[in-house]
Structure formats: structure tokens, C-alpha cells
C-alpha positions as CSV (number, residue, x, y, z in Angstrom):
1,X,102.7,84.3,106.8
2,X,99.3,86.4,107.1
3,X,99.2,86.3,102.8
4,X,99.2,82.7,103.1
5,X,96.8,82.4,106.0
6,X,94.1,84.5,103.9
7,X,94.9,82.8,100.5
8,X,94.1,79.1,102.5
9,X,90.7,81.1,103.6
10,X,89.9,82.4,100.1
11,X,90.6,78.3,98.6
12,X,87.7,77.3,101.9
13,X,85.3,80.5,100.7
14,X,86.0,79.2,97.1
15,X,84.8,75.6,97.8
16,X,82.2,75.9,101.1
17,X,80.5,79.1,101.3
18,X,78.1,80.3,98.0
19,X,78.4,82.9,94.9
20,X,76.0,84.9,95.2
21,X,77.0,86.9,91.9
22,X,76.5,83.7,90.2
23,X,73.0,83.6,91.0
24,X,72.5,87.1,90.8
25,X,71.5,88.2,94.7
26,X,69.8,91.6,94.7
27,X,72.0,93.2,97.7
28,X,69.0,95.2,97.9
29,X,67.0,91.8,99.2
30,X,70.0,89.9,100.9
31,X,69.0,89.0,104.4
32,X,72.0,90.1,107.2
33,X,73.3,86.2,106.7
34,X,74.3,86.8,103.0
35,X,75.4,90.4,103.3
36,X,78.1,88.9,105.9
37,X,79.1,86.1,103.8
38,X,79.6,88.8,101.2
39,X,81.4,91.1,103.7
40,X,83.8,88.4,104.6
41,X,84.5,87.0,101.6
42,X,85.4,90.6,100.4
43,X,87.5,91.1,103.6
44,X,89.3,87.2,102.9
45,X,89.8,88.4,98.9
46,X,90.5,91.6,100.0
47,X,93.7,90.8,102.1
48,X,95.0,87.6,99.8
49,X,95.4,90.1,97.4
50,X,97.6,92.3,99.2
């Protein structure tokens, strides 16, 4: 039940939220905004996977 919770987030981050390794965001420049879009996108990938 969780895995399919996080895999219907990771489709939403997918199609809402942006790539940033498509455009090729310095992490060393990312304002706090994009370094938690990362962070959550990592934490939604993260437990899909699992």
C-alpha cells in the first residue's frame, strides 16, 4: 500500500514539479525552494524504489 502511495507521487513529481538536472541547476546556486523540491523528489524516488 505505501509502494503504491509513493509511486502515484513520483507520476505527480514527474508531470508538476521541474528537472532541475535537465537544465543543469548548480546545487551550489539553488535557492532553499529548489534544494527542497530536490530533497523531496529524492525522498518520493527514494521510497517507490523500495
Amino acid at each position: 500500500m505505501k509502494r503504491q502511495v509513493f509511486k502515484i507521487l513520483a507520476k505527480f513529481n514527474k508531470a508538476i514539479l521541474p528537472s532541475y538536472s535537465k537544465k543543469h541547476l548548480d546545487l551550489a546556486k539553488a535557492s532553499k525552494l529548489q534544494l527542497a523540491i530536490i530533497g523531496w523528489r529524492y525522498f518520493v524516488t527514494k521510497n517507490a524504489l523500495d
